[in-house]
N, C-alpha and C positions, 0 to 999 in steps of 0.2 A: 332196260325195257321201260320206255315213258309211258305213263298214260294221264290224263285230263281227271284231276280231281273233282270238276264238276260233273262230269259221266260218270256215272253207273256201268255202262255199256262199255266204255273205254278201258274200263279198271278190271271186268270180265273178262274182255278181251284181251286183255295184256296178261291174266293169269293162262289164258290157255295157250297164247304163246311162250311165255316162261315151260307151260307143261310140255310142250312141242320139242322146246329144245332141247329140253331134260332128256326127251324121249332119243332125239336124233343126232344132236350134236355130241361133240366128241366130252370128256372127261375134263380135258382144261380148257372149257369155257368156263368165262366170267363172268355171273349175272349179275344188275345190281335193279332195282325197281327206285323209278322216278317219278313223284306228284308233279306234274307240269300246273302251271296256272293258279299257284296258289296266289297271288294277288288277285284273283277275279271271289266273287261273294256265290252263294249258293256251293258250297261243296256238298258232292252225293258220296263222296268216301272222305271219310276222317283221317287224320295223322295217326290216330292209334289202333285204325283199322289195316290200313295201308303196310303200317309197319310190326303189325302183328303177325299178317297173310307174311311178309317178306323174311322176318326172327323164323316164324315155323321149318321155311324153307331152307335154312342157311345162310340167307340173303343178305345185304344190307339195303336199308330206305332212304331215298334222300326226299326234298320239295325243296323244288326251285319253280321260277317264277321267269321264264323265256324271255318274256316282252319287260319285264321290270330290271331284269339280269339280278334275281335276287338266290343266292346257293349255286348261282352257274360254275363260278371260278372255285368256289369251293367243291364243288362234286367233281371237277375234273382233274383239281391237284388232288383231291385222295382218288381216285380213278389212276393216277399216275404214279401215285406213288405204291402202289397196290399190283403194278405189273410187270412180268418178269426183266428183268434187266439185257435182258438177253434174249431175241425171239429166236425158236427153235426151229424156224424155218427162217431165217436170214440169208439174203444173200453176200456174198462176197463181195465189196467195193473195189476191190484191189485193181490195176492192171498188171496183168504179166507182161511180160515183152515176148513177141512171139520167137519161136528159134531161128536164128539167122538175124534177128534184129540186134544192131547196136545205137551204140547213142550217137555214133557220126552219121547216119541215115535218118535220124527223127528230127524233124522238126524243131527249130529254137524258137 
């Protein structure tokens, strides 16, 4: 969940979406809360506000900076490193061969 360290409105609104999903999503969702913008001046939410609202939750905090690419690469290798190895709705890549096919009718 991103929101804009300079908004006040932004960083409301991104809790009550966080509260949303809590409320409706399933059990293995993954939340993490994101300071966008921290290269811009005037911030209305602090790093220790941010990531206090986030600890409360279970959460982790990150601040990255979009337009600067400053924490992007790092928020998404621990993002990746952090998710199941295996998704539990995966599809099958395989092809079967249908019954009655062999390999002298397919294709070279």
């Amino acid at each position: 969940m991103v929101f804009d360290v300079t908004s006040r409105d932004s960083f409301e609104k991104c809790q009550q979406w966080v509260k949303e999903l809590n409320e409706k999503a399933g059990a293995d969702i993954r939340i993490v809360i994101v300071g966008n913008k921290i290269d811009l001046e005037n911030h209305q939410v602090s790093r220790d506000e941010a990531n206090e609202y986030a600890r409360g939750l279970g959460l982790q905090y990150y601040e990255v900076s979009a337009k600067q690419n400053l924490g992007v690469d790092e928020l998404f290798k621990d993002l990746a490193k952090k998710l199941p190895k295996e998704s539990t709705n995966k599809k099958q890549n395989t092809v079967r061969p249908r019954a009655g096919d062999n390999k002298a009718n397919q294709p070279q």
